[in-house]
SERO-301203 format. One record per atom (N, C-alpha, C): residue in one letter; y, x, z. Coordinates in steps of 0.05 Angstrom, whole numbers, padded with zeros to 5 digits, always signed. Layout:
AYXZ ...
***
This chain:
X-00090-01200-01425 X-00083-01171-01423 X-00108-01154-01427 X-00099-01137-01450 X-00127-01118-01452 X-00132-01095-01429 X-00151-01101-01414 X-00157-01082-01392 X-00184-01064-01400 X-00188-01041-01388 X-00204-01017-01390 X-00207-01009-01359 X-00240-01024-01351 X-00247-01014-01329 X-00267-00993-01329 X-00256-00971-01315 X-00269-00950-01311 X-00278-00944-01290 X-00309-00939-01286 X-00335-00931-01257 X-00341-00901-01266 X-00333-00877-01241 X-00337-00855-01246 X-00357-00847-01214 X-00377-00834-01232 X-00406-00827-01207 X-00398-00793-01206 X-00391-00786-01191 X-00378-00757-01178 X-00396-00743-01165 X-00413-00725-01177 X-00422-00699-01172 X-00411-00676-01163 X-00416-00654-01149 X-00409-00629-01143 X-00391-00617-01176 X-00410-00622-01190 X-00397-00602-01222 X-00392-00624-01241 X-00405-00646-01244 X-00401-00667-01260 X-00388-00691-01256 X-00368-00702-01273 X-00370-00735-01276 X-00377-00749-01294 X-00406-00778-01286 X-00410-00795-01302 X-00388-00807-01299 X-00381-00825-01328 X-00353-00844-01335 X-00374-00867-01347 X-00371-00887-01343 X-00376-00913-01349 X-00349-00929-01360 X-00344-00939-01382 X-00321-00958-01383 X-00334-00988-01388 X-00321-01002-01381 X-00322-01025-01398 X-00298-01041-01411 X-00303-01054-01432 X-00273-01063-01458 X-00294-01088-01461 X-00283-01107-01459 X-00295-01136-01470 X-00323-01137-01463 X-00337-01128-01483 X-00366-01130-01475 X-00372-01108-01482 X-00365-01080-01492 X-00377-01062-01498 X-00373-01042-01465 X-00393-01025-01475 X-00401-01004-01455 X-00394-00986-01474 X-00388-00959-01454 X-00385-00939-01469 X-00388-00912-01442 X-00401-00888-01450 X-00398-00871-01429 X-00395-00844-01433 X-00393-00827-01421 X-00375-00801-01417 X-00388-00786-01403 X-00391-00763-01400 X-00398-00742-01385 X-00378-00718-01381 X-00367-00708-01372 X-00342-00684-01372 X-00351-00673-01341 X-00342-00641-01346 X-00344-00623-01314 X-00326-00627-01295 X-00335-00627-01277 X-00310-00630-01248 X-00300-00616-01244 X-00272-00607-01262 X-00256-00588-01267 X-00235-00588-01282 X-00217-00587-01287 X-00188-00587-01299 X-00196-00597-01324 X-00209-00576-01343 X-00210-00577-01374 X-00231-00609-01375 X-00251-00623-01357 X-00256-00648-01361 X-00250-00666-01357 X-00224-00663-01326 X-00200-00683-01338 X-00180-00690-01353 X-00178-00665-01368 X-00165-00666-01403 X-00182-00683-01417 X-00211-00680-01411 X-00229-00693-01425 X-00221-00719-01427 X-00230-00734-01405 X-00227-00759-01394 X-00199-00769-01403 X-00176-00761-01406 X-00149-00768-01409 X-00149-00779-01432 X-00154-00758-01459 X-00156-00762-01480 X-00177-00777-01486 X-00194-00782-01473 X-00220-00806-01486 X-00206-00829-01481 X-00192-00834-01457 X-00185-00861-01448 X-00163-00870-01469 X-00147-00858-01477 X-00118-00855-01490 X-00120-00861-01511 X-00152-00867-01522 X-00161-00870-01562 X-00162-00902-01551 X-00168-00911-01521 X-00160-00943-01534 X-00134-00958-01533 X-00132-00980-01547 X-00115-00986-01534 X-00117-01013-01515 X-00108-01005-01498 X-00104-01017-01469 X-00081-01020-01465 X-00080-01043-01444 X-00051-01039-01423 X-00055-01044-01401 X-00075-01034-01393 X-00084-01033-01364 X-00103-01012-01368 X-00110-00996-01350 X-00128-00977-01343 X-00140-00978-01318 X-00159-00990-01304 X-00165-00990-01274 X-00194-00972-01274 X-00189-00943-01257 X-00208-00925-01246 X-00220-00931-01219 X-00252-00930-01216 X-00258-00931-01189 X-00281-00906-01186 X-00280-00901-01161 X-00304-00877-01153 X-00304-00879-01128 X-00324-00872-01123 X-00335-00875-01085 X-00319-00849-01079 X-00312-00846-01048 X-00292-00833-01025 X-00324-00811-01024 X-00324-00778-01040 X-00345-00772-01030 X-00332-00738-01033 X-00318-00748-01017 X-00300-00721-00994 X-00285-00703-01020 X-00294-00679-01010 X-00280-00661-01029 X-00281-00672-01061 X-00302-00669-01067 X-00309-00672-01099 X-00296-00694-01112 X-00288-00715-01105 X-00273-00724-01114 X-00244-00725-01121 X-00232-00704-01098 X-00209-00704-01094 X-00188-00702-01120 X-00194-00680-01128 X-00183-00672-01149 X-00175-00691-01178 X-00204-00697-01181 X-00213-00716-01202 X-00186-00741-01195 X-00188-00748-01173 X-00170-00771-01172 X-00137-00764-01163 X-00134-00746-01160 X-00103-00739-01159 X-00096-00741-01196 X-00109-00725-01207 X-00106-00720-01237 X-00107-00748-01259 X-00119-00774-01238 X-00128-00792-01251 X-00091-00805-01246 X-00095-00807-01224 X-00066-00821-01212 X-00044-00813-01228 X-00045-00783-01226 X-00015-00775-01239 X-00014-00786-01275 X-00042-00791-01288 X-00038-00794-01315 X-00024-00815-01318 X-00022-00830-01292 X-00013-00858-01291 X-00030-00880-01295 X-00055-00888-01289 X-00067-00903-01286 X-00077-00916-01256 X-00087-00942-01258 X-00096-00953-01225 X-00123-00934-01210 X-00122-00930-01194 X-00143-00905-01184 X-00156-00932-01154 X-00183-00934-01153 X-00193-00937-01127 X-00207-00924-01120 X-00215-00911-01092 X-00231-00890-01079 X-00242-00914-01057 X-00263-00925-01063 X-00278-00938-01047 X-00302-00925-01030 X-00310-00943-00999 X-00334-00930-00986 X-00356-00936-00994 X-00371-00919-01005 X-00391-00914-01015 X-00419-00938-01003 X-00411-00947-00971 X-00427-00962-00968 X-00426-00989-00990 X-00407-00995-00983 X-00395-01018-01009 X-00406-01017-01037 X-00401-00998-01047 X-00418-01000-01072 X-00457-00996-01071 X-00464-00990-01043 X-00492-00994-01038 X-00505-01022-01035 X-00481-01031-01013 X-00488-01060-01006 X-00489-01079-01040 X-00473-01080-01051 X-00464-01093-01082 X-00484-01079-01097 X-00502-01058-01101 X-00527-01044-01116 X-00551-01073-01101 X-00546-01066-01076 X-00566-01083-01065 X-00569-01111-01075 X-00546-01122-01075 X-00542-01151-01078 X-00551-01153-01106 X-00546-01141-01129 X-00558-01131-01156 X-00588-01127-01163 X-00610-01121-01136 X-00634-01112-01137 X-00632-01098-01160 X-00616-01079-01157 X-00613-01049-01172 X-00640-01031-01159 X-00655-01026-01182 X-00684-01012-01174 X-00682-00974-01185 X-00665-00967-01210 X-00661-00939-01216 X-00639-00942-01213 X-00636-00904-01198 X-00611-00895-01193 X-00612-00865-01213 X-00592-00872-01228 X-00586-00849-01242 X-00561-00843-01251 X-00553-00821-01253 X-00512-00813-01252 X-00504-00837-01268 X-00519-00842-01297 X-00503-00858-01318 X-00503-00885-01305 X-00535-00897-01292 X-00529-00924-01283 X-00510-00921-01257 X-00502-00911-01245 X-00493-00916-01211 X-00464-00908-01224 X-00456-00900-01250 X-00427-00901-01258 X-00419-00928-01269 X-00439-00936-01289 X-00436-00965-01301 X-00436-00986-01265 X-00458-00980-01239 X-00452-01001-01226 X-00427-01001-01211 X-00406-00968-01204 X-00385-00975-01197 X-00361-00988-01226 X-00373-00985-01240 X-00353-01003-01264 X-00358-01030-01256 X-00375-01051-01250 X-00383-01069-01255 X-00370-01078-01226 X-00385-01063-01206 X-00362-01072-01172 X-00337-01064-01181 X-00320-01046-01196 X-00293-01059-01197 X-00289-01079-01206 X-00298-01084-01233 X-00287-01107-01250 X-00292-01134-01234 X-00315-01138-01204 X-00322-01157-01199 X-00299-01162-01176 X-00307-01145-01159 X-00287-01144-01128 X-00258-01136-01131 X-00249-01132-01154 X-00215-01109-01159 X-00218-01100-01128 X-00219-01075-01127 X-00209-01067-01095 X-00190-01049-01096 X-00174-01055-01073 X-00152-01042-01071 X-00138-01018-01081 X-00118-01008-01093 X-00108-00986-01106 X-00109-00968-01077 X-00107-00940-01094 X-00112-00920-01078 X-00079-00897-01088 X-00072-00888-01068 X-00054-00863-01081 X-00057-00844-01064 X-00049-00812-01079 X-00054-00796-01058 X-00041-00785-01040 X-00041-00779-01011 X-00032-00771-00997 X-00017-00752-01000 X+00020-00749-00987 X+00038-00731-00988 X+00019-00700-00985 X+00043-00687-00997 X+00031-00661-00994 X+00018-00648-00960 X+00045-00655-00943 X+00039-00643-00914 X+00017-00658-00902 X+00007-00683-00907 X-00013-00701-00892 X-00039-00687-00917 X-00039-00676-00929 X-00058-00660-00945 X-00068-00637-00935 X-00045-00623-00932 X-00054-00599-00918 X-00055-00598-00887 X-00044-00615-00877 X-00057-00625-00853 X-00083-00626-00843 X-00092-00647-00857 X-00119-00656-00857 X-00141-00619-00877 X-00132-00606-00884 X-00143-00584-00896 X-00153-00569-00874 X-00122-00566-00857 X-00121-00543-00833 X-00142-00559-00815 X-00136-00587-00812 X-00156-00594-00784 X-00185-00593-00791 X-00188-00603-00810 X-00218-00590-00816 X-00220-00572-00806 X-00213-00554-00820 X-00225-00514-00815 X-00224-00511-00781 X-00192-00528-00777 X-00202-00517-00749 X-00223-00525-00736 X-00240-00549-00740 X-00254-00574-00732 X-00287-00549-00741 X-00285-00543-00765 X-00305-00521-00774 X-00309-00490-00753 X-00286-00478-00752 X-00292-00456-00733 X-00304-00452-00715 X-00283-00485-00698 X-00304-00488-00665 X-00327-00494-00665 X-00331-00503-00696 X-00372-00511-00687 X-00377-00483-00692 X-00376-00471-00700 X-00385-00443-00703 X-00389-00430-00681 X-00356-00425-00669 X-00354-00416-00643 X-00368-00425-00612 X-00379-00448-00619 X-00390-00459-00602 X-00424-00450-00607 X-00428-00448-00627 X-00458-00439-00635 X-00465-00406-00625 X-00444-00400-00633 X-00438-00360-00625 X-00433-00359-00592 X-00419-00379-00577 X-00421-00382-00546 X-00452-00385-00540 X-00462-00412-00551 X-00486-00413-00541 X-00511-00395-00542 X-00505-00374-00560 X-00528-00339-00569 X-00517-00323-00545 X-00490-00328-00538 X-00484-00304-00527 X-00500-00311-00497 X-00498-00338-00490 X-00509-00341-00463 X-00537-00333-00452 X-00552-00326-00477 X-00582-00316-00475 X-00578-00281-00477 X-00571-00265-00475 X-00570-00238-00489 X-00602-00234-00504 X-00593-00217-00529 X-00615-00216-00543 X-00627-00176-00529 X-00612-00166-00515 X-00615-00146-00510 X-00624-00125-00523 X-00606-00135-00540 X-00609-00105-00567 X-00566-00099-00570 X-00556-00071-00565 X-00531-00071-00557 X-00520-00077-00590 X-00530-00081-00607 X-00530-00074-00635 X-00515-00103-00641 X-00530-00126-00632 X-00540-00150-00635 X-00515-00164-00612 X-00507-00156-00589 X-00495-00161-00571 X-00458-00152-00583 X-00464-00138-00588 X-00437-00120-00597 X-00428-00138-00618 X-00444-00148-00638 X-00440-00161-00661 X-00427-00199-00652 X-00441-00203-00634 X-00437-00226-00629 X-00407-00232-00611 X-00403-00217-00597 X-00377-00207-00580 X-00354-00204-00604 X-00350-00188-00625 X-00336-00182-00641 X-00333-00207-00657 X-00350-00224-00659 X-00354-00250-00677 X-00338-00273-00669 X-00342-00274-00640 X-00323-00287-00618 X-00299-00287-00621 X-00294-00264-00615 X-00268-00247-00616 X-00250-00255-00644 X-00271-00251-00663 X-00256-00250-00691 X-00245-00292-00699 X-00267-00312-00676 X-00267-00332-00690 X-00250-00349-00668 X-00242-00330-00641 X-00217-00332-00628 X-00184-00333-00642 X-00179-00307-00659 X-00172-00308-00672 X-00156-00334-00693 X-00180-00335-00709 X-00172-00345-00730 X-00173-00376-00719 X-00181-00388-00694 X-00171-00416-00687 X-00146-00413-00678 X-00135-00392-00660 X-00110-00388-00653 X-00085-00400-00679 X-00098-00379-00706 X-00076-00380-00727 X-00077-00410-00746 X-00090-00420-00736 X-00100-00445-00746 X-00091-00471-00733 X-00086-00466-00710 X-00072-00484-00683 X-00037-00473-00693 X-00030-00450-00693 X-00006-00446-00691 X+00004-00462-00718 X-00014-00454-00746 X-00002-00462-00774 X-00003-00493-00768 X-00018-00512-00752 X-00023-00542-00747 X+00010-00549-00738 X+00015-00528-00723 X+00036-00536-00696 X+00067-00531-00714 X+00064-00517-00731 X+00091-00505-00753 X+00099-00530-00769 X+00065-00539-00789 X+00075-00561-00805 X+00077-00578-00796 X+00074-00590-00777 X+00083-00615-00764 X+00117-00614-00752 X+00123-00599-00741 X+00149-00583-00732 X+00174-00584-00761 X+00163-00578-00779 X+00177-00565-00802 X+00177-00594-00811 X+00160-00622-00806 X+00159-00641-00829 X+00175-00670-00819 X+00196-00670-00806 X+00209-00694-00802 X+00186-00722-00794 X+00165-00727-00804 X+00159-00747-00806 X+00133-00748-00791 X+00129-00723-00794 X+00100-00715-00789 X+00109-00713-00748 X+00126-00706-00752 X+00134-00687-00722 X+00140-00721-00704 X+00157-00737-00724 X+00159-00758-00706 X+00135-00773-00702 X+00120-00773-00718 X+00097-00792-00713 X+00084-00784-00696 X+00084-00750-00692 X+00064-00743-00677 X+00080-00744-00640 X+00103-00743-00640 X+00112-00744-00615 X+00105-00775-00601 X+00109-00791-00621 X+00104-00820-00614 X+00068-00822-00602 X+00056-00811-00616 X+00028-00813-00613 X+00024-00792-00587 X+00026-00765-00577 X+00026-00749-00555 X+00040-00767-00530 X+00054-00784-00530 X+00066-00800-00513 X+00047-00825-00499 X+00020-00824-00514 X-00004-00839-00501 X-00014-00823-00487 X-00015-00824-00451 X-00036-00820-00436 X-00061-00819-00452 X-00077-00786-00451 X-00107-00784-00460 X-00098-00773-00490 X-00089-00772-00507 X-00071-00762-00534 X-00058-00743-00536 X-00072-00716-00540 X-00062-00686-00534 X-00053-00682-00565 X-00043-00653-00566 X-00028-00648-00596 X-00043-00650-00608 X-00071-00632-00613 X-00093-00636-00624 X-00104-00655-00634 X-00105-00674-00622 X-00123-00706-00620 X-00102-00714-00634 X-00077-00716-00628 X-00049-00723-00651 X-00046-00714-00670 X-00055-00694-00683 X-00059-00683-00706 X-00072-00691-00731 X-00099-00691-00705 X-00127-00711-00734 X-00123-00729-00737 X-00106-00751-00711 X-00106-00778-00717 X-00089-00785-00748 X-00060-00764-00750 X-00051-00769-00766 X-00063-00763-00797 X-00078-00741-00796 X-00100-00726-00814 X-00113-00750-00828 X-00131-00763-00802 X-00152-00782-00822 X-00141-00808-00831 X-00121-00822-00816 X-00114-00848-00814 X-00087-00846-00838 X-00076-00817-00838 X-00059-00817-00862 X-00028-00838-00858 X-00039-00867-00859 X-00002-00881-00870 X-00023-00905-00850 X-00004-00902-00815 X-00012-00926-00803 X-00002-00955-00814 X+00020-00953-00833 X+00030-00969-00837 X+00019-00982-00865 X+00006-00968-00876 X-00015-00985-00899 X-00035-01013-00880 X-00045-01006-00860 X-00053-01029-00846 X-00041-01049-00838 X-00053-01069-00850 X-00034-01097-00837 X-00025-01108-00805 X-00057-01097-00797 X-00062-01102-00775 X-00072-01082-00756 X-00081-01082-00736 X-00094-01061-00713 X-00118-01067-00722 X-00124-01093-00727 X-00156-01104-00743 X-00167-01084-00754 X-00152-01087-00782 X-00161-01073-00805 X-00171-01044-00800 X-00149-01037-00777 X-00146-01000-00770 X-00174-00994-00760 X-00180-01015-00743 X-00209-01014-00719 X-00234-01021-00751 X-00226-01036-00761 X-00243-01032-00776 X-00255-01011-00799 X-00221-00995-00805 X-00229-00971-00820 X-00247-00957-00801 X-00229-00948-00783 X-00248-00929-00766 X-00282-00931-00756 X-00287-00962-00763 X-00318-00973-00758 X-00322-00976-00726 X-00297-00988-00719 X-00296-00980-00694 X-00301-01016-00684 X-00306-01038-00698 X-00301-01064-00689 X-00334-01074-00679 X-00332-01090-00666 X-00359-01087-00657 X-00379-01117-00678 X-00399-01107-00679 X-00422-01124-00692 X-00447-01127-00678 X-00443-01160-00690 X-00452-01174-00671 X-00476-01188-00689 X-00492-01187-00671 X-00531-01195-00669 X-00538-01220-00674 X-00534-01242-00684 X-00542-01278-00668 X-00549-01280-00700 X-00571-01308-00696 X-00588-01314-00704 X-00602-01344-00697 X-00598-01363-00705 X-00599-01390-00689 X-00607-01390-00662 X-00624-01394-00647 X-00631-01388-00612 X-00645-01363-00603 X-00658-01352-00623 X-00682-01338-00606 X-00669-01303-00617 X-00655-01301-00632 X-00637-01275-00640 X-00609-01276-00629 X-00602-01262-00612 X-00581-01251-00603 X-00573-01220-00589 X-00579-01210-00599 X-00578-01187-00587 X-00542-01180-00581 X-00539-01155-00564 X-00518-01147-00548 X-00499-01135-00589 X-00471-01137-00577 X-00457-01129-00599 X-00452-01093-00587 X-00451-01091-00622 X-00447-01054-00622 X-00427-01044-00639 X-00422-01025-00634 X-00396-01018-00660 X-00414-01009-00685 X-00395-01021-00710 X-00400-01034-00729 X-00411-00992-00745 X-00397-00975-00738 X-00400-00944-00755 X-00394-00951-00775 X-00391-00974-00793 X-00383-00971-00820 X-00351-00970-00825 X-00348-00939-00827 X-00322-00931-00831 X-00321-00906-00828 X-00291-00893-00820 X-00289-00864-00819 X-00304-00848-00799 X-00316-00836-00801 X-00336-00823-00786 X-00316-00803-00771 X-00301-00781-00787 X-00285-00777-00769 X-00269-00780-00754 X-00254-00808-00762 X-00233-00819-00736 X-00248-00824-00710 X-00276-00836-00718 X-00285-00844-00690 X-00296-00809-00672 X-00298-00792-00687 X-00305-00764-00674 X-00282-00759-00654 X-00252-00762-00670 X-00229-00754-00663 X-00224-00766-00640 X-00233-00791-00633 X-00221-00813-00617 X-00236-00804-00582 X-00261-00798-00595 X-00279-00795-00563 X-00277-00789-00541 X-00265-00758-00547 X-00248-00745-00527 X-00229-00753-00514 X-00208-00762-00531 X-00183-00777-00516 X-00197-00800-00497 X-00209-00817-00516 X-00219-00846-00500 X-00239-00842-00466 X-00246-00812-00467 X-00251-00802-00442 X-00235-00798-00421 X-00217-00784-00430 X-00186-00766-00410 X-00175-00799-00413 X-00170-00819-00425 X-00152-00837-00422 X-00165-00865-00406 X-00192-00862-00397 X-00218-00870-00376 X-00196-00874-00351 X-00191-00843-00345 X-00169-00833-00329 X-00147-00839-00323 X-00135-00831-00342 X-00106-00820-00336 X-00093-00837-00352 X-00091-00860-00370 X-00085-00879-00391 X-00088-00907-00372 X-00061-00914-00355 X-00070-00942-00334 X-00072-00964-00357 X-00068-00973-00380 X-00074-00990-00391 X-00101-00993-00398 X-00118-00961-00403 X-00148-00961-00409 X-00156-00968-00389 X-00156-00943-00369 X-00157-00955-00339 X-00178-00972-00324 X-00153-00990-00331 X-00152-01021-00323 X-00176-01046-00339 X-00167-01038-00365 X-00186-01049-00385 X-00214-01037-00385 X-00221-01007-00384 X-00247-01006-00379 X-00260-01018-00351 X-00245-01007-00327 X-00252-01013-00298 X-00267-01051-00302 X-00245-01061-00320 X-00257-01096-00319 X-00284-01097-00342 X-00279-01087-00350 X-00310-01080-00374 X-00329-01064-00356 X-00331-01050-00335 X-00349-01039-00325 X-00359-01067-00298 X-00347-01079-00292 X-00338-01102-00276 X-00358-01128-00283 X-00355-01125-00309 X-00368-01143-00330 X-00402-01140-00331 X-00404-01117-00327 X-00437-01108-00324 X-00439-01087-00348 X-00418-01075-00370 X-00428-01065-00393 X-00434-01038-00384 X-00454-01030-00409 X-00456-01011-00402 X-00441-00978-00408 X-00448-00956-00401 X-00421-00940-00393 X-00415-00933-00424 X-00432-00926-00451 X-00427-00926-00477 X-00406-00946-00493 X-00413-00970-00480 X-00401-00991-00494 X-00377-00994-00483 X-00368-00987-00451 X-00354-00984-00449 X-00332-00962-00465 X-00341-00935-00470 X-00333-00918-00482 X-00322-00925-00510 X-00338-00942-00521 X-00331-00956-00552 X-00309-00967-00544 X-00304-00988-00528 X-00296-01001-00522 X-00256-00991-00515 X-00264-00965-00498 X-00236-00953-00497 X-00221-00936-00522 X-00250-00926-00543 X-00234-00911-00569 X-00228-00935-00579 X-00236-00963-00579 X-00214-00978-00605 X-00194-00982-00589 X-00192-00996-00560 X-00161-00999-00550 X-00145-00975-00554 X-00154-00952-00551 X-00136-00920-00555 X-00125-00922-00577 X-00140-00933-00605 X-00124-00925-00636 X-00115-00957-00638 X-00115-00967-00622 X-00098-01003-00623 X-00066-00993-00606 X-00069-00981-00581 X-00044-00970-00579 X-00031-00950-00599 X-00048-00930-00610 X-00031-00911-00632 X-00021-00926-00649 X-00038-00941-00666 X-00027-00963-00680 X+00004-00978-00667 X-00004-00979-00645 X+00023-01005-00629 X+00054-00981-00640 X+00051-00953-00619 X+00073-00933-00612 X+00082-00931-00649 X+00060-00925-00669 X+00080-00918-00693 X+00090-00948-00703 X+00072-00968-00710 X+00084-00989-00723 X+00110-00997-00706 X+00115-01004-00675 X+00140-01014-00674 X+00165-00984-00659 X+00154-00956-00673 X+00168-00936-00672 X+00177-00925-00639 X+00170-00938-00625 X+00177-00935-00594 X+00146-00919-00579 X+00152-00903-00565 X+00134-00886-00552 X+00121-00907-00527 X+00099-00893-00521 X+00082-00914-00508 X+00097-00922-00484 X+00088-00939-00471 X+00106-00952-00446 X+00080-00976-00439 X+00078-00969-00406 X+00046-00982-00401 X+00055-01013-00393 X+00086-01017-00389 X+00093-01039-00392 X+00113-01055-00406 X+00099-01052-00429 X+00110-01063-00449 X+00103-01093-00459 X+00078-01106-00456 X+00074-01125-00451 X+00090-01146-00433 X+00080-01139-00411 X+00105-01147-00388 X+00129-01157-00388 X+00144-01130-00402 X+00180-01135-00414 X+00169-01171-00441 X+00154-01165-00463 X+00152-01184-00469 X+00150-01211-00457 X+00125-01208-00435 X+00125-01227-00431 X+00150-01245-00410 X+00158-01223-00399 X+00191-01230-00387 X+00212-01247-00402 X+00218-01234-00430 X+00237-01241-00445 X+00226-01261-00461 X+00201-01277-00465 X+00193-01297-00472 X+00195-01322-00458 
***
């Protein structure tokens, strides 16, 4: 089967395109913008192929676009973590980095690893994840404008300004929480998932919101594994024949925001969550310490979210139990 692997290096305004066809190279340059994925369409379309497989590193916004437009032409799209294609540069003793080469090396990690297809997220888990940002954006703001106001600069000029800024960024989280609280309400799917997930002790609307935001389709995971591992939430571990062992830590290689999202809850659910509870109280028991403990309760927290959507039933702290009854 004639295949056409394509490695695209994603700039703010640019994409390098790398292809490869048998043994030839060939490469591309077009703007990160509508009229250069016309570009790209029509370059790819002069071969002939019957396969098309696109890859580009997950590098937030700037890609986004590029790869919806890739998808819809109808071709295979992967959005890989960027660590991944560092680690595989590494393994290469790749010494220059430049747009054209770091496009040819995600061509070369697809054609080697095929990694997983990518598609893009429904419209409402789109704009979901749009709104929680911004909202996620304001409060650092608002929290930065709290912390000026606590000093007065004692100029009324300066004071007045900062009060009104408040005021105005009060506001606009208000309309930002309410538009969160509408589309989820309005979206059948969105609304059940999210009731299932608010039904965990420590798992407020909010925290229910992003979870669905960043994690997107719990059900693309095979496992709770995989999920703890997107999130970089699995722990890694230190050993080394006798004299290296150090303590295991969570792994961070993964969504940076799920594990932001998770913290808070995995606090309040310390508490008020008797399955965390219980599970931290014996980890504190253990001798760990109070961080690792903390790690320790955000992966069990997104191992139950995981549990409530995959088998569709709202949390229940004895649910195990009933299993193990009826076994």
């Amino acid at each position: 089967m004639t295949q056409l692997i394509v490695g695209i290096d994603v700039s703010k305004h640019t994409l390098d395109i790398a292809m490869l066809q048998n043994d030839q190279t060939r490469y591309l340059k077009v703007e990160n913008k509508l009229e250069g994925f016309k570009i790209l369409e029509e370059w790819l379309s002069k071969y002939d192929c019957q396969e098309v497989h696109v890859c580009m590193e997950a590098t937030g916004q700037y890609g986004n676009a590029a790869a919806d437009y890739i998808f819809l032409c109808g071709y295979q799209v992967s959005v890989v973590n960027p660590a991944r294609i560092k680690a595989y540069a590494n393994s290469r003793l790749k010494r220059n980095k430049t747009d054209k080469s770091d496009a040819l090396l995600i061509a070369e990690f697809c054609q080697r690893e095929k990694p997983g297809l990518w598609r893009p997220p429904e419209p409402a888990f789109k704009v979901l994840k749009a709104l929680i940002h911004e909202l996620d954006a304001l409060m650092a703001i608002k929290r930065q404008e709290h912390n000026r106001q606590e000093f007065s600069a004692d100029v009324p000029l300066v004071d007045a300004i900062l009060h009104e800024h408040v005021e105005f960024l009060d506001e606009k989280t208000r309309l930002i929480r309410q538009a969160i609280h509408e589309l989820i309400q309005l979206n059948a799917r969105l609304k059940h998932q999210h009731d299932l997930l608010v039904s965990i002790p420590g798992i407020g609307e909010i925290s229910a919101a992003r979870l669905l935001a960043e994690v997107r389709d719990f059900h693309e995971f095979s496992n709770s594994r995989q999920l703890t591992a997107y999130a970089g939430l699995n722990p890694r571990q230190f050993q080394s024949g006798i004299s290296v062992n150090r303590k295991s830590r969570l792994s961070k290689i993964g969504n940076a925001n799920l594990r932001h999202t998770l913290y808070m809850p995995a606090m309040v659910a310390k508490t008020h969550n008797p399955i965390i509870r219980t599970f931290c109280q014996r980890l504190s028991d253990r001798g760990l310490c109070k961080m690792s403990v903390v790690g320790a309760a955000m992966r069990k927290l997104l191992v139950l979210a995981y549990g409530v959507i995959k088998t569709d039933m709202p949390f229940d702290p004895y649910y195990a139990q009933k299993i193990d009854i009826c076994s």
